[in-house]
PyMOL Python script that loads the backbone (N, CA, C, O; Angstrom):
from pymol import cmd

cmd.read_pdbstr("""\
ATOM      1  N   UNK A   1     151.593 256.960 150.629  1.00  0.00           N
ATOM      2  CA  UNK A   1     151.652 258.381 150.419  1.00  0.00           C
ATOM      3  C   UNK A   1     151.262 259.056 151.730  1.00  0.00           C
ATOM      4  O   UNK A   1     150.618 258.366 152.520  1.00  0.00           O
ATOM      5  N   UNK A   2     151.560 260.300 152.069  1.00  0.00           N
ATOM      6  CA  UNK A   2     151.557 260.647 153.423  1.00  0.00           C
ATOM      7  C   UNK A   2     150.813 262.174 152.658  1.00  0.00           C
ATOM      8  O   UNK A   2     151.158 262.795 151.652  1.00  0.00           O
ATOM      9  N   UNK A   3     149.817 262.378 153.518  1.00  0.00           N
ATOM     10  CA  UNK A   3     148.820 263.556 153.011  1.00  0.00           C
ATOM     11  C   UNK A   3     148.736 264.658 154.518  1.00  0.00           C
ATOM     12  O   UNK A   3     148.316 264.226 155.591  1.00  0.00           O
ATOM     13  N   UNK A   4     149.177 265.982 154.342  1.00  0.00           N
ATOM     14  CA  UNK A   4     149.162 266.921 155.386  1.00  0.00           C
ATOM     15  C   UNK A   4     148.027 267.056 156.184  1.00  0.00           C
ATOM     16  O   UNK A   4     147.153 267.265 155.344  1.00  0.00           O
ATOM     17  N   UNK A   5     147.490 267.067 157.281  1.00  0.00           N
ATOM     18  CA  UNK A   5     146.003 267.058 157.601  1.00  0.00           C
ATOM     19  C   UNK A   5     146.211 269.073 158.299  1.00  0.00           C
ATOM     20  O   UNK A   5     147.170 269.654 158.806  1.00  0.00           O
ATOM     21  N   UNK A   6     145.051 269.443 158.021  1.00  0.00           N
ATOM     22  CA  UNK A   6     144.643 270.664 158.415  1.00  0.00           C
ATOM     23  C   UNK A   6     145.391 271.445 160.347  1.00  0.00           C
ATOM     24  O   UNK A   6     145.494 272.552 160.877  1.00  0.00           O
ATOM     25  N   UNK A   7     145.669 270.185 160.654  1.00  0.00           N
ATOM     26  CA  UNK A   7     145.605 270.401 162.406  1.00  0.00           C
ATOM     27  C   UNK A   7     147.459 269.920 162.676  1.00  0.00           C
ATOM     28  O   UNK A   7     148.028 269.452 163.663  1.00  0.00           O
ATOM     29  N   UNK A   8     147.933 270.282 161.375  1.00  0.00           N
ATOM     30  CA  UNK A   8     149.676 270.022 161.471  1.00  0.00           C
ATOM     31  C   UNK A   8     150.168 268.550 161.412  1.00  0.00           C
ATOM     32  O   UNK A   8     151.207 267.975 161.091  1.00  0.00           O
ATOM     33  N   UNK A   9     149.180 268.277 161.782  1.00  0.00           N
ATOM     34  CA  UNK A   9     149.547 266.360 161.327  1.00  0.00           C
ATOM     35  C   UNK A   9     149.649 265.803 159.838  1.00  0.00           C
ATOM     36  O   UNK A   9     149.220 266.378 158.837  1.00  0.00           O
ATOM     37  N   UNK A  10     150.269 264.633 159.882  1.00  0.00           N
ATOM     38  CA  UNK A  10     150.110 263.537 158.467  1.00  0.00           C
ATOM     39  C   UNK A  10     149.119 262.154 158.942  1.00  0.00           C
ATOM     40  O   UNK A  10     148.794 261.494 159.929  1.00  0.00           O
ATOM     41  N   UNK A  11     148.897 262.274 157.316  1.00  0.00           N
ATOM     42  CA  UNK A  11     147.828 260.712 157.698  1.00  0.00           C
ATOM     43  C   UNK A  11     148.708 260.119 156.369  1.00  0.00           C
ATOM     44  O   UNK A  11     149.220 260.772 155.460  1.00  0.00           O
ATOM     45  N   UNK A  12     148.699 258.449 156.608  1.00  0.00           N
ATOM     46  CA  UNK A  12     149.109 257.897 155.903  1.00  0.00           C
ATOM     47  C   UNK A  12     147.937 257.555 155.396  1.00  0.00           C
ATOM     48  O   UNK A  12     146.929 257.386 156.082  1.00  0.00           O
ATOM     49  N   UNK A  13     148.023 257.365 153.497  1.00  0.00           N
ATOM     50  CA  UNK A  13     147.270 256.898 152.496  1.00  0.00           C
ATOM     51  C   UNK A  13     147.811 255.771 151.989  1.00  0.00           C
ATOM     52  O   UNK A  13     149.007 255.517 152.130  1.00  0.00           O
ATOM     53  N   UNK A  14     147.019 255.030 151.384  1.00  0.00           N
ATOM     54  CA  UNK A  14     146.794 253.764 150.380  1.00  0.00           C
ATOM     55  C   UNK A  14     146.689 254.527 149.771  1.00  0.00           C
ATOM     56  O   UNK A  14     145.933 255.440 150.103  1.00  0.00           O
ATOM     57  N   UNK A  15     147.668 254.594 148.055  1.00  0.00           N
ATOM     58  CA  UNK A  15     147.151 255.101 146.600  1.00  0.00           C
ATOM     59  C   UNK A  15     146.321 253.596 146.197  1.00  0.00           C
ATOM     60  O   UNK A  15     146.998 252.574 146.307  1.00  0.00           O
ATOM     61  N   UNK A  16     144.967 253.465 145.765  1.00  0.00           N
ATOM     62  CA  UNK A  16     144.681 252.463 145.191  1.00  0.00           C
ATOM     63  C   UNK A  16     145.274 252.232 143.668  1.00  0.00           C
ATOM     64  O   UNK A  16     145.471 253.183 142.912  1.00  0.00           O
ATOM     65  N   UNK A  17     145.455 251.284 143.417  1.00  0.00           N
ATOM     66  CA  UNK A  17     145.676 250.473 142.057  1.00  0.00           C
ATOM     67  C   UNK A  17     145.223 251.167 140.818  1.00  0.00           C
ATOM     68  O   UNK A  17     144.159 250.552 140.748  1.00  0.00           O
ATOM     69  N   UNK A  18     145.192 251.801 139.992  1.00  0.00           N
ATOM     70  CA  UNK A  18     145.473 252.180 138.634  1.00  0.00           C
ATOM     71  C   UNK A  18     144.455 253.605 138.875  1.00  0.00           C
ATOM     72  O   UNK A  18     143.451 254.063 138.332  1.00  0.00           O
ATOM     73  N   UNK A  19     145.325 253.981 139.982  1.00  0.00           N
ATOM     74  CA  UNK A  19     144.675 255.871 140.248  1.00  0.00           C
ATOM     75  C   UNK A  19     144.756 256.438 138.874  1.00  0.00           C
ATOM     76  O   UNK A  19     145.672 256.189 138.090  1.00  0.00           O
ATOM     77  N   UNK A  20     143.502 257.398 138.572  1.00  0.00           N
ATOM     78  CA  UNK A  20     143.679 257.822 137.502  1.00  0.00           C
ATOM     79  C   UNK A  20     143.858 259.786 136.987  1.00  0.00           C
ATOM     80  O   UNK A  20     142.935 260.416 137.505  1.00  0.00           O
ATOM     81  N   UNK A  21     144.419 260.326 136.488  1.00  0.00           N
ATOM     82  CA  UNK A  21     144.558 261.803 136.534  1.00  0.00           C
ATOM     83  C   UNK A  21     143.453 262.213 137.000  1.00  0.00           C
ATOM     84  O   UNK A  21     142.428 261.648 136.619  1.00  0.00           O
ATOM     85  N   UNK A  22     143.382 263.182 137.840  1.00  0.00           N
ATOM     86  CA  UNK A  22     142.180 264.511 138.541  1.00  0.00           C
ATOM     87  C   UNK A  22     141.595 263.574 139.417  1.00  0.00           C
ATOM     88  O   UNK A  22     140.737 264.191 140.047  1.00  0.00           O
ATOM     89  N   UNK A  23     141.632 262.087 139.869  1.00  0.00           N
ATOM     90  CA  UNK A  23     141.008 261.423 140.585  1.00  0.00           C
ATOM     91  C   UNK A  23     141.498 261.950 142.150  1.00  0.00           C
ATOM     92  O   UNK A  23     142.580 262.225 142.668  1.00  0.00           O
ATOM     93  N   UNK A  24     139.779 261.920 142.680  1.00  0.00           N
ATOM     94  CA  UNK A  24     139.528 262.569 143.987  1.00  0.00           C
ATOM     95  C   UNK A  24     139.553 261.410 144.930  1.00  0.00           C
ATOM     96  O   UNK A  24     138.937 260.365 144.723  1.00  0.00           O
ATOM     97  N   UNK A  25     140.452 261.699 146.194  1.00  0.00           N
ATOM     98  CA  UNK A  25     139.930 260.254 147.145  1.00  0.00           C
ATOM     99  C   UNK A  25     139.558 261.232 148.469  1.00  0.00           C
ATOM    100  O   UNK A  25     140.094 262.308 148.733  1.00  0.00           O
ATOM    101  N   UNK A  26     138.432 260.519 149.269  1.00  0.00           N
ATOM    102  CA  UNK A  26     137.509 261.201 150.346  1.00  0.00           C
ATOM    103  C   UNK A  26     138.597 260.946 151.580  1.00  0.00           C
ATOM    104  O   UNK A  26     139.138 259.843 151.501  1.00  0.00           O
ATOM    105  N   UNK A  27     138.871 261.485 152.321  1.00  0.00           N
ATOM    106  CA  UNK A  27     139.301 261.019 153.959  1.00  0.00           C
ATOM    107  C   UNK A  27     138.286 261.912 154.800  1.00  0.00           C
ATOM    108  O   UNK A  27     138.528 263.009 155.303  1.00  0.00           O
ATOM    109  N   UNK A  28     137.066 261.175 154.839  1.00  0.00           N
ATOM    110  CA  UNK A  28     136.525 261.343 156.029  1.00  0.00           C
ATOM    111  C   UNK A  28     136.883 261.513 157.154  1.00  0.00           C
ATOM    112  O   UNK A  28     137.704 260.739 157.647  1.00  0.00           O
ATOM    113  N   UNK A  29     136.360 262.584 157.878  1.00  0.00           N
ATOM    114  CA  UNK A  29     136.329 263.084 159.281  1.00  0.00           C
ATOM    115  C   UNK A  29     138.152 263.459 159.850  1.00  0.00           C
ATOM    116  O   UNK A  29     138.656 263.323 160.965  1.00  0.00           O
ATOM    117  N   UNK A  30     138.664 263.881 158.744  1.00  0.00           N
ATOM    118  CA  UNK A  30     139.852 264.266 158.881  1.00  0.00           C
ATOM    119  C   UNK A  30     140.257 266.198 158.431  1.00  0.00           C
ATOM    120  O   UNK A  30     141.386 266.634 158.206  1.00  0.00           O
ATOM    121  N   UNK A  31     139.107 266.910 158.421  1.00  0.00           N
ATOM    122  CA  UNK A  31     139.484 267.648 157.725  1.00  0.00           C
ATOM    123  C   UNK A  31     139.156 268.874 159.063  1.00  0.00           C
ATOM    124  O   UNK A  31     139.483 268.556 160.207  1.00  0.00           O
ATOM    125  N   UNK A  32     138.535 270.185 158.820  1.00  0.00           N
ATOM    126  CA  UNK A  32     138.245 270.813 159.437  1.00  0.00           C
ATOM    127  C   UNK A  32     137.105 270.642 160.733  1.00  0.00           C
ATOM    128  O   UNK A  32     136.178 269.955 160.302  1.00  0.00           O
ATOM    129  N   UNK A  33     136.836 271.078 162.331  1.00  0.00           N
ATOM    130  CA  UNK A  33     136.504 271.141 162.659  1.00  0.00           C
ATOM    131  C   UNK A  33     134.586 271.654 162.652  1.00  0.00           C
ATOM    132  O   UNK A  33     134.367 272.771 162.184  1.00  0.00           O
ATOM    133  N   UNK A  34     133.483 270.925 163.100  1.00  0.00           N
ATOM    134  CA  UNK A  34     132.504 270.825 161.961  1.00  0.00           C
ATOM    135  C   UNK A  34     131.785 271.891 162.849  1.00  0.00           C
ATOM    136  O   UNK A  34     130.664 272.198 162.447  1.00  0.00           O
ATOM    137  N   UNK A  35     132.135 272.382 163.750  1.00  0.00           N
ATOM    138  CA  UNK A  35     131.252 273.461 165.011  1.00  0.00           C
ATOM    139  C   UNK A  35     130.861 272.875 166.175  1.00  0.00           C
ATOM    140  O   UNK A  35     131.520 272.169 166.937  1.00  0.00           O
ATOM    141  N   UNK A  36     129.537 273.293 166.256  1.00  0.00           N
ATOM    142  CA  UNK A  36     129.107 272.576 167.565  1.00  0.00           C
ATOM    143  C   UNK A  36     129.089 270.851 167.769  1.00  0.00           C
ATOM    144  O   UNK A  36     129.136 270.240 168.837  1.00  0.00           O
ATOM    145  N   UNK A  37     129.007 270.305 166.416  1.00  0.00           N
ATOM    146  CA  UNK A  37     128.575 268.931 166.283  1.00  0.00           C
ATOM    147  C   UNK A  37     130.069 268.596 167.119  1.00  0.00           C
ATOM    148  O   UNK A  37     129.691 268.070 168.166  1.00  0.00           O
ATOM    149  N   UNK A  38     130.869 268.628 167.130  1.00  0.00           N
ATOM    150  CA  UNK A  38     132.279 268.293 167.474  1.00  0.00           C
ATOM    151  C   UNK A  38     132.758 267.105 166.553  1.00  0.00           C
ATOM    152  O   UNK A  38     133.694 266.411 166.950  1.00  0.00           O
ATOM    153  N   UNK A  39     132.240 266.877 165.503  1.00  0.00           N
ATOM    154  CA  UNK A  39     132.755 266.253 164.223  1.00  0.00           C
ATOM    155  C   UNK A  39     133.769 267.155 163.375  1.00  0.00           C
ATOM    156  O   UNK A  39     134.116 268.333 163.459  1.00  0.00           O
ATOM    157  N   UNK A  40     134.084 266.135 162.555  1.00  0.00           N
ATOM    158  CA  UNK A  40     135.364 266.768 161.703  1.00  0.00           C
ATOM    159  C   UNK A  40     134.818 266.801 160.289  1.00  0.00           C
ATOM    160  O   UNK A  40     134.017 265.892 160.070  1.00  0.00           O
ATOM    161  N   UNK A  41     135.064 267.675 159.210  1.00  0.00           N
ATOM    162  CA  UNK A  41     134.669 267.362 158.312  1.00  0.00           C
ATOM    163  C   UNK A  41     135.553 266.155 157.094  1.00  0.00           C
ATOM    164  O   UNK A  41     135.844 265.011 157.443  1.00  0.00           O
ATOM    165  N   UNK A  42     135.799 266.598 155.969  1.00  0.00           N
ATOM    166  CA  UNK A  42     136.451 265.693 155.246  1.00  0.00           C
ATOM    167  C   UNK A  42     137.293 266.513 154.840  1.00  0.00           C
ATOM    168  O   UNK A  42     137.097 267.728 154.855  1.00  0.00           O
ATOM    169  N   UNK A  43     138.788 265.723 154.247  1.00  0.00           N
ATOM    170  CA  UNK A  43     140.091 266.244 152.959  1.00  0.00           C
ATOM    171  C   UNK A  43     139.662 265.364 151.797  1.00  0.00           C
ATOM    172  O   UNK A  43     139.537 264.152 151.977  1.00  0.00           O
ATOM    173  N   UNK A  44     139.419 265.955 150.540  1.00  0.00           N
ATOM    174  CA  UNK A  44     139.785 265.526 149.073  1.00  0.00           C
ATOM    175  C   UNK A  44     141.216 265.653 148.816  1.00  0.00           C
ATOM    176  O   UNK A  44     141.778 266.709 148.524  1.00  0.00           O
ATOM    177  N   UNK A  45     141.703 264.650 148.927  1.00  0.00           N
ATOM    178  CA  UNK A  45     142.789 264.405 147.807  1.00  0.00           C
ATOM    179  C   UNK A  45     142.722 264.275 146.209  1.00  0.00           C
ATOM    180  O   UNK A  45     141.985 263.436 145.692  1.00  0.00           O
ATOM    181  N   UNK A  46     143.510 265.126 145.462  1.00  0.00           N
ATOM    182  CA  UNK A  46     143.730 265.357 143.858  1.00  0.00           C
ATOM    183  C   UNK A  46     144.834 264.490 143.867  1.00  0.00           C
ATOM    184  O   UNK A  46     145.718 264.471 144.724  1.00  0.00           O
ATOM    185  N   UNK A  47     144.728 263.651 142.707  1.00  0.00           N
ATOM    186  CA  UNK A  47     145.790 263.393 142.113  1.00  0.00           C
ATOM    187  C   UNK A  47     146.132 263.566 141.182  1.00  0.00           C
ATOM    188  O   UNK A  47     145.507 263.238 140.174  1.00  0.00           O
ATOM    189  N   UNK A  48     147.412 264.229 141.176  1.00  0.00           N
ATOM    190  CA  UNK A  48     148.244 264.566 139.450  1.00  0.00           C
ATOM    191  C   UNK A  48     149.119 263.602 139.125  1.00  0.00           C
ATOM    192  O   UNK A  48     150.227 263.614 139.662  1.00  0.00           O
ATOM    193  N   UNK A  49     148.747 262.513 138.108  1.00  0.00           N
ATOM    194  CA  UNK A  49     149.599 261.827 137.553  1.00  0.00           C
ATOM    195  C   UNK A  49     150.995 263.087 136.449  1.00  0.00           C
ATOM    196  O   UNK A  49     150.669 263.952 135.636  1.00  0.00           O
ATOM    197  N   UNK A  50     152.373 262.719 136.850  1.00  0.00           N
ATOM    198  CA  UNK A  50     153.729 263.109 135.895  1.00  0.00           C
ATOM    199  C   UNK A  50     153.586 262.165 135.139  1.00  0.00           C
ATOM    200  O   UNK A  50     153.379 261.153 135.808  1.00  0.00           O
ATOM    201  N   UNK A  51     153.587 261.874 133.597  1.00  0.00           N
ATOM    202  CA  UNK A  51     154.062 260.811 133.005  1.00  0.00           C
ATOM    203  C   UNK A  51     155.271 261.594 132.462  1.00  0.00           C
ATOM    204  O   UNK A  51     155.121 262.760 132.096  1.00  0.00           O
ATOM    205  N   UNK A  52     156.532 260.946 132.398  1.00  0.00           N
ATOM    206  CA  UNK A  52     157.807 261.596 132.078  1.00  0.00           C
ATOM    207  C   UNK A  52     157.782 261.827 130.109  1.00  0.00           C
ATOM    208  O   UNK A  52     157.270 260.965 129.395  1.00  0.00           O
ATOM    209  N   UNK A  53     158.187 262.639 129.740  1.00  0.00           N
ATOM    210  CA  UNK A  53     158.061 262.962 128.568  1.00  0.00           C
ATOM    211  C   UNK A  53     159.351 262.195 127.612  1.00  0.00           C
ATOM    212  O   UNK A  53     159.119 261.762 126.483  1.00  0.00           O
ATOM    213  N   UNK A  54     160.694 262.113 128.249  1.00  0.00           N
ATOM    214  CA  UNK A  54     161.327 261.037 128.098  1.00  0.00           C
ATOM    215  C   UNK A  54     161.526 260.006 128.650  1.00  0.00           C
ATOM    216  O   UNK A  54     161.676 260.133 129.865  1.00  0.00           O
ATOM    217  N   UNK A  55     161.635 258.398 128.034  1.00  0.00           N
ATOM    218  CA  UNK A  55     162.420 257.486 128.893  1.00  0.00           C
ATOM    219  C   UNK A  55     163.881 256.951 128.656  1.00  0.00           C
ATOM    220  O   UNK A  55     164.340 257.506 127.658  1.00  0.00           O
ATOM    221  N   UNK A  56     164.539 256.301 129.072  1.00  0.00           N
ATOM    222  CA  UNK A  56     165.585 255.798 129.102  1.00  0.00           C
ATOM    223  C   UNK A  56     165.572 254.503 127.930  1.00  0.00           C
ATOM    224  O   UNK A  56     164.581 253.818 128.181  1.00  0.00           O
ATOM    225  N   UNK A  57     165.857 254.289 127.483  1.00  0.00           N
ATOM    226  CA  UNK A  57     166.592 252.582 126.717  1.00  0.00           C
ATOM    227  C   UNK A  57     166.174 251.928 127.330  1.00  0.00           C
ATOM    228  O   UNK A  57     165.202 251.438 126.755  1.00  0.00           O
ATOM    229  N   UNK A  58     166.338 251.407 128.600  1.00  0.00           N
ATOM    230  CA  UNK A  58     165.715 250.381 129.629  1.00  0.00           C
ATOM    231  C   UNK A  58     164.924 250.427 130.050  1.00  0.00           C
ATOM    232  O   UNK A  58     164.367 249.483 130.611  1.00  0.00           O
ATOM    233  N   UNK A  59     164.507 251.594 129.960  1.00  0.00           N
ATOM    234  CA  UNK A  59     162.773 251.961 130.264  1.00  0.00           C
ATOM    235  C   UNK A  59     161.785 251.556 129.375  1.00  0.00           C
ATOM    236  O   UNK A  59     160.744 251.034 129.772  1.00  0.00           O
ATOM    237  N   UNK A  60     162.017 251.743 128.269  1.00  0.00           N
ATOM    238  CA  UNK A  60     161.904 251.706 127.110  1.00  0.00           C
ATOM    239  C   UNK A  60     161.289 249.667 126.883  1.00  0.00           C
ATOM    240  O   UNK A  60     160.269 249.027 126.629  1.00  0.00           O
ATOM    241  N   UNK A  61     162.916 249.424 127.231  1.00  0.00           N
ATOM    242  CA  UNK A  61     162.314 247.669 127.174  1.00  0.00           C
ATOM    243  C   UNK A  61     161.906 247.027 127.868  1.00  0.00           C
ATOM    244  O   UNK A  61     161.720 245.841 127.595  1.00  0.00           O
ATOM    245  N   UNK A  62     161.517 247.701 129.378  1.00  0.00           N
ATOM    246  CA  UNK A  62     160.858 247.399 130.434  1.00  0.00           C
ATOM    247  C   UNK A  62     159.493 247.456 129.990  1.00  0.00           C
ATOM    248  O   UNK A  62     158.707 246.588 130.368  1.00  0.00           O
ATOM    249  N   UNK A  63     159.050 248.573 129.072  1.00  0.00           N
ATOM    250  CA  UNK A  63     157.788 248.869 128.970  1.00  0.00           C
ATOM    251  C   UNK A  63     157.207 248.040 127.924  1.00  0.00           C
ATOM    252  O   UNK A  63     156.041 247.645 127.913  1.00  0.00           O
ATOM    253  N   UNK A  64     158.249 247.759 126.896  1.00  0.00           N
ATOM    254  CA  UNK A  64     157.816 246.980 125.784  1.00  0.00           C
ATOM    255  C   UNK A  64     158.058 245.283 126.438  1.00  0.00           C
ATOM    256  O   UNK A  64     157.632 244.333 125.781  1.00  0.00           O
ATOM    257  N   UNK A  65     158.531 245.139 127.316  1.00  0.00           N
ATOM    258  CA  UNK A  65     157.919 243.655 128.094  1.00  0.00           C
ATOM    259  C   UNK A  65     156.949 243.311 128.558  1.00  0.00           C
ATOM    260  O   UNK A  65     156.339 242.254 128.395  1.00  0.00           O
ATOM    261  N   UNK A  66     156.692 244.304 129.269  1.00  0.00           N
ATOM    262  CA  UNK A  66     154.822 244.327 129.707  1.00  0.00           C
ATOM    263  C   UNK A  66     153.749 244.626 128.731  1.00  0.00           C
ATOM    264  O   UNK A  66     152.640 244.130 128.928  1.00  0.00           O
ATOM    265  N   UNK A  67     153.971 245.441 127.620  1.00  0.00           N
ATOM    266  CA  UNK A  67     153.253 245.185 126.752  1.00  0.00           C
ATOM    267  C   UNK A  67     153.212 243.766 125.875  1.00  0.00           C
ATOM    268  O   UNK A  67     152.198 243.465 125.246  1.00  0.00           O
ATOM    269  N   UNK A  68     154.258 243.019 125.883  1.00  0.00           N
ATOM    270  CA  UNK A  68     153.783 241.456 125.007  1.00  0.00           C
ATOM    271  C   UNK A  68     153.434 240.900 126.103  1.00  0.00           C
ATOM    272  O   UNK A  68     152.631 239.994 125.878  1.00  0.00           O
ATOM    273  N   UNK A  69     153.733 241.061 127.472  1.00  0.00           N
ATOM    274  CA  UNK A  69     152.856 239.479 128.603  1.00  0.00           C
ATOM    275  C   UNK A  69     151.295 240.726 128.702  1.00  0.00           C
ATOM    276  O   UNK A  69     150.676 240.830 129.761  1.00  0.00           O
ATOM    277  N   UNK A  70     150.970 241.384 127.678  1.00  0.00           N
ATOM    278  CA  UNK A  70     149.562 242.176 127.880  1.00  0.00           C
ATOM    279  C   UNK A  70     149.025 242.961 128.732  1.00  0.00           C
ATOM    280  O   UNK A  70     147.813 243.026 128.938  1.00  0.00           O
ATOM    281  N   UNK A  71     150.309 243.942 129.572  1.00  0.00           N
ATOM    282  CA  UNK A  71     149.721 244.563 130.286  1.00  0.00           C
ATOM    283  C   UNK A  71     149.781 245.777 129.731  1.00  0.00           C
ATOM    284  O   UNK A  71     149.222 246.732 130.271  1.00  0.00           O
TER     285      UNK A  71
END
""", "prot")
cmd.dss("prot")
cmd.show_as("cartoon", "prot")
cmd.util.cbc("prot")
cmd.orient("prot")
């Protein structure tokens, strides 16, 4: 995932593994300028999970496959 940084740039992100709705991730020392310290502060990233309200037929038996091997 590619996240806008404050100073016109992108930073590339890792989404970790089973991100969950409203979950916050820290990027330290990427955010605003901190004053005299000449540090940076931090960006919170939000994440909004879409779950689609319809699926497809094949979606459908994609999903009901992973549910019998138990995921």
């Amino acid at each position: 995932m590619v996240v806008p940084k404050v100073d016109g740039k992108e930073l590339k992100v890792k989404v970790p593994a089973g991100i969950q709705q409203q979950a916050k991730l820290r990027l330290k020392g990427h955010g605003l300028p901190a004053g005299k310290t000449g540090g940076r502060g931090d960006i919170y990233v939000k994440f909004k999970v879409d779950i689609p309200k319809k699926l497809t037929d094949e979606q459908e038996k994609l999903i009901q496959e992973l549910a019998d091997k138990g995921l």
